[in-house]
C-alpha positions as CSV (number, residue, x, y, z in Angstrom):
1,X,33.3,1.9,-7.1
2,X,31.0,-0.3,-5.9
3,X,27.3,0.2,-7.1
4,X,24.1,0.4,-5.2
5,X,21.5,-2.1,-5.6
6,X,18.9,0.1,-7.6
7,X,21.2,2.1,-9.3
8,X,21.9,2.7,-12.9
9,X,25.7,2.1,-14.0
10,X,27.3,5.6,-14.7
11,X,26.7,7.0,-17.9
12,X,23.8,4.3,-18.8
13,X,21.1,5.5,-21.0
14,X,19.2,5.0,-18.0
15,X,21.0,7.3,-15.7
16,X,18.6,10.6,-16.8
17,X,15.8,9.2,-16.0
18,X,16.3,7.7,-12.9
19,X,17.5,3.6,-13.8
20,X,15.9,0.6,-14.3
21,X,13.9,0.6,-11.7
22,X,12.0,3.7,-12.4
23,X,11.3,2.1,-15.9
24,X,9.6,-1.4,-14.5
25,X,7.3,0.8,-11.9
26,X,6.4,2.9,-14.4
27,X,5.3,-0.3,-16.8
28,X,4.0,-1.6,-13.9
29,X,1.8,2.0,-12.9
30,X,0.8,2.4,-16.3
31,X,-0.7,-1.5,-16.8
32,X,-2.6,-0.7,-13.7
33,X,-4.3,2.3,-15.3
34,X,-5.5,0.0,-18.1
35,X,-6.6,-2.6,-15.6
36,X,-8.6,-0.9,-13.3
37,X,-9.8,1.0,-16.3
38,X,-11.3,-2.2,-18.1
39,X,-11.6,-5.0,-15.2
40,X,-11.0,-4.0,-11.7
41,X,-13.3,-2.4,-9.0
42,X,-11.1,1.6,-8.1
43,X,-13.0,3.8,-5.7
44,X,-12.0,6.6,-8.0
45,X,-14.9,5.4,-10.2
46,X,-17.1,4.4,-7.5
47,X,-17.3,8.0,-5.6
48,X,-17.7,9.5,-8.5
49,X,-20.9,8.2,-9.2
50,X,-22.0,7.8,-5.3
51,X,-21.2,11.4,-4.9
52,X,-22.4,12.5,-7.7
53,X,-18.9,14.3,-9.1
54,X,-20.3,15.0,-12.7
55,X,-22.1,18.0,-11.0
56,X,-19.1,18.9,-9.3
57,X,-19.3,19.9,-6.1
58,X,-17.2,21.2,-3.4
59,X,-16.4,18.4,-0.2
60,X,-17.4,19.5,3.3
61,X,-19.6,22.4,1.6
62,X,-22.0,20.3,-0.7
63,X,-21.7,16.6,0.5
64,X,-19.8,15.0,3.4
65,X,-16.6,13.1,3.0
66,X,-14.9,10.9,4.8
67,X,-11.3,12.0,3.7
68,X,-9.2,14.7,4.9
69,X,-8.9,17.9,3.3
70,X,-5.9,17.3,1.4
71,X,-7.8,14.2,-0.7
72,X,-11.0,16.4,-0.9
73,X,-8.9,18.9,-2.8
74,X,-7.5,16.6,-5.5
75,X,-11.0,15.3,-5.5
76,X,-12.4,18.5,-6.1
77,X,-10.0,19.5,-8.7
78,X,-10.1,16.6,-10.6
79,X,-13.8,17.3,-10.8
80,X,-12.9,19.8,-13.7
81,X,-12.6,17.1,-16.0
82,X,-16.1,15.8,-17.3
83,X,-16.7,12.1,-17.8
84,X,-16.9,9.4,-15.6
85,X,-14.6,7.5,-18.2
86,X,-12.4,10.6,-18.3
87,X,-12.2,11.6,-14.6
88,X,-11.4,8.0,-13.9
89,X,-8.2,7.9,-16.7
90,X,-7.4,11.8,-15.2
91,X,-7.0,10.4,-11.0
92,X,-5.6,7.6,-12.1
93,X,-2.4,9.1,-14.6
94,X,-2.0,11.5,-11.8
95,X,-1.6,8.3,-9.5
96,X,0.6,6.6,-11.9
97,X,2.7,9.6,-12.2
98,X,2.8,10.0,-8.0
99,X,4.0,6.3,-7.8
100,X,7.0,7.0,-10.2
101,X,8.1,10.1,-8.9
102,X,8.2,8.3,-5.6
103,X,10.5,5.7,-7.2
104,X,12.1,8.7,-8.6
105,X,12.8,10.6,-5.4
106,X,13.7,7.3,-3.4
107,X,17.0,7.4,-5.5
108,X,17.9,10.6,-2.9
109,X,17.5,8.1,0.1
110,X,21.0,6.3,0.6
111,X,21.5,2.9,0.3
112,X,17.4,2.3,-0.6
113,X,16.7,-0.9,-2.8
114,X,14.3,0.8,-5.0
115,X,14.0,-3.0,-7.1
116,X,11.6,-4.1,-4.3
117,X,9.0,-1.3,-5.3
118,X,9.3,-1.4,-8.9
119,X,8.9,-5.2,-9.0
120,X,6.0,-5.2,-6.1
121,X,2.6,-6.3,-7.6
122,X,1.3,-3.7,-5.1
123,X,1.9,-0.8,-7.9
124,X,0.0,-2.7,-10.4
125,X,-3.0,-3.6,-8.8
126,X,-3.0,-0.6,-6.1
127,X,-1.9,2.6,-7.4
128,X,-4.9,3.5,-8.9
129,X,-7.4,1.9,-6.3
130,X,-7.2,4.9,-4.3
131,X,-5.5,8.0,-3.9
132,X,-2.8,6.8,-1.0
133,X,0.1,6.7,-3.8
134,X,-0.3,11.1,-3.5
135,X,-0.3,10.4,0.1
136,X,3.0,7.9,-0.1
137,X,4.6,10.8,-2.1
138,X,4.7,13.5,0.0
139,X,5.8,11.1,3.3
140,X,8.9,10.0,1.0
141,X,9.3,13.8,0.0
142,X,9.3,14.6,3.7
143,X,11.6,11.8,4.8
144,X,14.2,13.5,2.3
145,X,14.0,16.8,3.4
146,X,14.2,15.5,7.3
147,X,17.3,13.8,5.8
148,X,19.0,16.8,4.8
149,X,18.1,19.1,7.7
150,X,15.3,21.2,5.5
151,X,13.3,20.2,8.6
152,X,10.5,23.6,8.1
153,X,10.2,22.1,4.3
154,X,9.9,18.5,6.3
155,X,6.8,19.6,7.9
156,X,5.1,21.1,5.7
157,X,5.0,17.7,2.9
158,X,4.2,16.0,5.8
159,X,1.1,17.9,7.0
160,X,0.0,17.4,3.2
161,X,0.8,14.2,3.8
162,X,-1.0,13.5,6.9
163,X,-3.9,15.4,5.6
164,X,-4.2,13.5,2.7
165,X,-4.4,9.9,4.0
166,X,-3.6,10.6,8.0
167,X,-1.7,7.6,8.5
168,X,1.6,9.8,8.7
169,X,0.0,11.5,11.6
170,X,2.1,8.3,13.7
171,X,5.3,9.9,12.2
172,X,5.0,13.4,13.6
173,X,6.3,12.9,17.5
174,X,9.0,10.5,16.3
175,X,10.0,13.3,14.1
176,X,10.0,15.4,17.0
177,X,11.2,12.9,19.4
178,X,14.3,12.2,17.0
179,X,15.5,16.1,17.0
180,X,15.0,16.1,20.6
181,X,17.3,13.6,20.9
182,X,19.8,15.2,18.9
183,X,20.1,18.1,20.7
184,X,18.5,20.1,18.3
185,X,16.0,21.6,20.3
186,X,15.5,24.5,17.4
187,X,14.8,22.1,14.6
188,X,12.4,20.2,16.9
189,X,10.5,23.5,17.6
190,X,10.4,24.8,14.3
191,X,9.1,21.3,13.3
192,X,6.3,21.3,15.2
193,X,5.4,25.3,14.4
194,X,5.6,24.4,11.0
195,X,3.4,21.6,11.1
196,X,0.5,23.0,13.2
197,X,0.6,26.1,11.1
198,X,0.2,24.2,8.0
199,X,-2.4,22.0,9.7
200,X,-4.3,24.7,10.9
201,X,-4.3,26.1,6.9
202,X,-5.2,23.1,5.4
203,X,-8.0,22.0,7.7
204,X,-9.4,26.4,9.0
205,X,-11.2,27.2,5.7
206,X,-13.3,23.9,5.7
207,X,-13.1,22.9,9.3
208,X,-14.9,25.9,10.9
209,X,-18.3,27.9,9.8
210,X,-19.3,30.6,11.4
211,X,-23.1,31.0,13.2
212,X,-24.7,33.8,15.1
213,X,-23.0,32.7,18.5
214,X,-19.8,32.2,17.2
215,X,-17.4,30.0,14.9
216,X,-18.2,25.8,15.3
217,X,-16.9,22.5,13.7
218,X,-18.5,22.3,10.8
219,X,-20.6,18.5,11.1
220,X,-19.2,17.6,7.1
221,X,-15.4,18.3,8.4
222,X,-15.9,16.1,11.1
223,X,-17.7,13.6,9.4
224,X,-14.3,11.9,8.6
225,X,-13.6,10.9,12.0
226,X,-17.0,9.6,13.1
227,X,-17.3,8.0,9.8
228,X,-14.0,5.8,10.9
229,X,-15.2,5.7,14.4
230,X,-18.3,4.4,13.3
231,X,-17.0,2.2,10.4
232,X,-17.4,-1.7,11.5
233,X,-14.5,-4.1,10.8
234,X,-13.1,-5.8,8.0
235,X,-11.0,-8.9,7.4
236,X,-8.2,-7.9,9.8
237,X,-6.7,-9.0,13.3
238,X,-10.1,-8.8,14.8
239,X,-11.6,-11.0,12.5
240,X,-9.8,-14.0,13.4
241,X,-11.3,-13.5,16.8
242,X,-14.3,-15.1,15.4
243,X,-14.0,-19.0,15.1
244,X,-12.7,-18.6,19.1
245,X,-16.9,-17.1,19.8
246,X,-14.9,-13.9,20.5
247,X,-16.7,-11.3,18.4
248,X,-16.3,-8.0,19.8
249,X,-18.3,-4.8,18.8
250,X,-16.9,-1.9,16.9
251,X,-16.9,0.6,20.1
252,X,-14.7,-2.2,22.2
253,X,-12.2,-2.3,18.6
254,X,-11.9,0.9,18.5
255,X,-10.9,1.0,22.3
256,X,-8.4,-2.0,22.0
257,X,-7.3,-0.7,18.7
258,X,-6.5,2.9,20.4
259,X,-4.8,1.5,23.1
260,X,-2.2,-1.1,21.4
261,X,-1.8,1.6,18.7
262,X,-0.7,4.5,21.7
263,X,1.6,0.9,22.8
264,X,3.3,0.5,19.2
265,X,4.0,4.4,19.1
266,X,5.7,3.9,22.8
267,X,7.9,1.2,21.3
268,X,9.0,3.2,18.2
269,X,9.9,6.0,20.5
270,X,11.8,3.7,23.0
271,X,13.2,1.9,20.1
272,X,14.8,5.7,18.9
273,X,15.9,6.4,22.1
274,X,18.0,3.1,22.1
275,X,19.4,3.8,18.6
276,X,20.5,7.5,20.0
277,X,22.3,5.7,23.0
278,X,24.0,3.1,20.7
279,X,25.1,5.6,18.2
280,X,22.8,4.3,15.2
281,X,20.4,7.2,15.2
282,X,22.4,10.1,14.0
283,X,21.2,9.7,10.4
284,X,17.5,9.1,8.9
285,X,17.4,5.6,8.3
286,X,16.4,4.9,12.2
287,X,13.8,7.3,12.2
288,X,12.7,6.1,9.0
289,X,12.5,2.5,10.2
290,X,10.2,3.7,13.5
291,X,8.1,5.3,11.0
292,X,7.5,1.6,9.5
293,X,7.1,0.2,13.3
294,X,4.3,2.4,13.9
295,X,2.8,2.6,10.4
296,X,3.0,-0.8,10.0
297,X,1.4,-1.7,13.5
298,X,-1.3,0.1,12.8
299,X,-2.1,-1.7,9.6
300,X,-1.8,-4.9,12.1
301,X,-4.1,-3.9,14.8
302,X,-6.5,-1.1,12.5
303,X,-10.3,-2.5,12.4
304,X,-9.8,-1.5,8.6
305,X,-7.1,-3.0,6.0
306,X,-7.3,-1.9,2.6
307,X,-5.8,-3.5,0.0
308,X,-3.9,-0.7,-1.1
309,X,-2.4,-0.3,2.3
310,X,0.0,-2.7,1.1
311,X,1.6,0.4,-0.8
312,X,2.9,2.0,2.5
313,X,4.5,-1.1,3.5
314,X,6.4,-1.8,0.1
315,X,7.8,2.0,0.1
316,X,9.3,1.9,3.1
317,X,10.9,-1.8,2.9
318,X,12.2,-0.4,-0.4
319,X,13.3,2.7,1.2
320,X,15.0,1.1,4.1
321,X,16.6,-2.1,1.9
322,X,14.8,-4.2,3.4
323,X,15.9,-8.0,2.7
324,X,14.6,-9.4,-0.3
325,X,12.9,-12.4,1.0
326,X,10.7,-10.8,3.6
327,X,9.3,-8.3,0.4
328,X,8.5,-11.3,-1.5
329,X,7.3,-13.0,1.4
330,X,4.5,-10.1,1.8
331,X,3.7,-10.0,-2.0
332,X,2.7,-14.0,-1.6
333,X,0.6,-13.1,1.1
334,X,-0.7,-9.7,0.1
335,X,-1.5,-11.5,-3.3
336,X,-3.3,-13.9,-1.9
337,X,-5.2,-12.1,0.6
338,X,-6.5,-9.9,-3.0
339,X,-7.2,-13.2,-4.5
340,X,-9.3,-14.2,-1.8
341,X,-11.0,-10.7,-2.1
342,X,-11.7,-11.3,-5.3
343,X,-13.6,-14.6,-4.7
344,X,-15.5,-13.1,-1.9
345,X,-17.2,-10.1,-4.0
346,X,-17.6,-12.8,-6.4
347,X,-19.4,-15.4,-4.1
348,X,-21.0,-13.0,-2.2
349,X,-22.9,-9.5,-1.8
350,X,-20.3,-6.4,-1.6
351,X,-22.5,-5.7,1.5
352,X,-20.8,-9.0,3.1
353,X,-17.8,-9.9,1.5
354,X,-15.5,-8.9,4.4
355,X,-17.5,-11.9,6.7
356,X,-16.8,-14.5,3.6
357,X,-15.2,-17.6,5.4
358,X,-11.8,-17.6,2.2
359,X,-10.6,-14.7,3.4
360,X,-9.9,-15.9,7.0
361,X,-6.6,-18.2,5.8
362,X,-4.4,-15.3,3.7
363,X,-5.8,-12.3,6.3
364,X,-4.2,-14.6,8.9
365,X,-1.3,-14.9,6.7
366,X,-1.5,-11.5,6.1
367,X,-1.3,-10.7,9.4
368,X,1.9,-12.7,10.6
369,X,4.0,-11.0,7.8
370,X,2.8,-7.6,8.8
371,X,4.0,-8.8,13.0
372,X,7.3,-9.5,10.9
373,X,7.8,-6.4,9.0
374,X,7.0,-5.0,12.9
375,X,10.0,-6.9,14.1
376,X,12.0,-6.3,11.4
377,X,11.8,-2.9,10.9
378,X,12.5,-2.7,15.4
379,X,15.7,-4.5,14.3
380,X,16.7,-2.2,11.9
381,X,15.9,1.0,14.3
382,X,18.5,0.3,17.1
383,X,21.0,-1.7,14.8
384,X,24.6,0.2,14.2
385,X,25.4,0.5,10.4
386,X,28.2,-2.4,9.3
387,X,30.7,0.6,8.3
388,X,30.1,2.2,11.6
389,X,30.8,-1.3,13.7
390,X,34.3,-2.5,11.1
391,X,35.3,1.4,12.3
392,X,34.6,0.8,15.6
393,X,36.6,-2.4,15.5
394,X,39.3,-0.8,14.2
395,X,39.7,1.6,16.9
396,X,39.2,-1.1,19.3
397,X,42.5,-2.8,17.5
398,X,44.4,0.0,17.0
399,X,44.0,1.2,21.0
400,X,44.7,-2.6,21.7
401,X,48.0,-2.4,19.5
């Protein structure tokens, strides 16, 4: 029998805990503990002494923050242990052990190539920059579940999901749009039932307080959406608007940014509707590669591009067996593009590193490997399997003969 790339050999010592792969990410997880314990900057460590975590208080009720609910609650948590040094080596083993039970659970997604996350730089320098690798594990969780029908149990890791880091959010109507397709109009309803109902858990207790004249927003849930609203560009698309004059203001990004991302979701969900007329969306692997259209669009055309983005992108190239070359392709340039990072902070203020002149080169790079990972990923939506097409010619011979 023929083995899958990724896979241990039967009966290998490796085989009980999840192959080779599993082993290098976790090498790979666990030397980025150490690194961004002793050398590297980690916004673990930095909010917890901006926000003042030693005292421990509760998000949205003592301090704003501009993280959904899901991430305030591991923050808060987390805040049991005492010690900067020792909340820092808590978050980021949790995040170590997220990133390899992803590894782990991608082993359930047929045909996935789980060598191009274990060997992705991304894990070692990323995992424990921030918390998206919690984030990263429920999607995969989800996009298992959706696999195997357990759509309710779908929903709900992917309202933690969304909640967490909100990126998913772009997956929910293809989700939706993808059972619709299938005829299976139930599934698609109690989807969506599912997900607003564990939305509306997640977000009630902090989202609302209630005042003489009635229940309102309360101004420290909402700060997470005008902080982003309000947050001014980094080194991105946007920026390489600048040596052309063409500098535009954070309220005309937002607006441009809003409209091509509405475009890139209209595509993914014309891209699906394709694959159901050719026959090449009746399993998860197209909706899982219109999950990295839009997800990874938005990463192209967001005002914001955080380094450990990059995570997202590997997971789902893994996931999807993506070829090899455009994975190490993206590490060049995401490597570079952290390099250049690094010489900016080091050159300049923090205040104005994102305006440093090195970055422009690898965020341009950046940039056109991202438009290709778009392109790719719209390939692999509406393309018909290679067993399904040698079955199809068969038929085609055998009605011929």
């Amino acid at each position: 029998m023929r083995q899958r790339v990724g896979e241990p050999k039967a009966g290998g010592w490796l085989a009980g805990i999840g192959g080779g792969p599993l082993v290098v990410a976790a090498l790979l997880l666990a030397g980025g503990v150490a690194l961004h314990g002793v050398a590297l900057y980690s916004d673990v460590a930095a909010l917890y002494a901006r926000d003042h975590l030693a005292g421990h208080p509760v998000p949205y009720f003592g301090y704003p923050l501009e993280y959904p609910v899901g991430m305030g609650l591991v923050i808060w948590l987390l805040g049991f242990v005492h010690g900067a040094r020792a909340y820092f080596l808590a978050t980021a083993v949790l995040l170590a052990v997220a990133g390899a039970l992803t590894v782990r659970l991608g082993r359930a997604i047929p045909g996935a190539n789980l060598w191009l996350l274990a060997l992705s730089p991304a894990l070692l320098l990323y995992a424990a920059l921030n918390w998206d690798m919690l984030a990263i594990l429920l999607l995969v969780g989800a996009f298992v579940l959706l696999g195997r029908g357990r759509d309710r149990w779908g929903a709900l890791l992917l309202a933690g999901a969304v909640w967490t880091k909100f990126f998913p959010i772009v997956v929910v109507p293809l989700v939706v749009l993808d059972r619709l397709l299938r005829r299976r109009w139930r599934d698609a309803l109690e989807f969506t039932g599912v997900f607003a109902v564990a939305s509306v858990a997640m977000n009630a207790p902090v989202a609302l307080q209630w005042t003489p004249a009635g229940p309102r927003p309360r101004e420290s849930w909402l700060w997470f959406f005008r902080f982003n609203q309000q947050r001014p560009r980094e080194a991105n698309l946007w920026t390489l608007l600048d040596p052309s004059g063409l500098r535009l203001t954070t309220a005309q990004i937002n607006t441009w940014s809003a409209a091509l991302l509405l475009a890139g979701l209209a595509v993914a969900a014309a891209l699906l509707i394709v694959a159901r007329r050719r026959g090449a969306g009746r399993d998860g692997e197209a909706l899982m590669a219109a999950a990295l259209v839009a997800l990874a669009w938005w990463f192209f055309i967001n005002k914001v591009y955080s380094p450990q983005y990059s995570l997202w992108l590997v997971v789902l190239l893994a996931l999807l067996a993506a070829p090899p070359l455009l994975a190490a392709v993206f590490a060049v340039a995401d490597l570079a593009y952290f390099g250049a990072i690094l010489v900016a902070v080091a050159e300049r203020s923090w205040a104005g590193w994102v305006d440093a002149p090195v970055l422009l080169a690898p965020t341009a790079a950046r940039e056109v490997v991202i438009l290709a990972i778009v392109a790719w990923a719209a390939w692999r939506v509406v393309r018909i399997p290679r067993a399904r097409e040698a079955a199809a010619r068969a038929s085609l011979v055998e009605v011929r003969a």
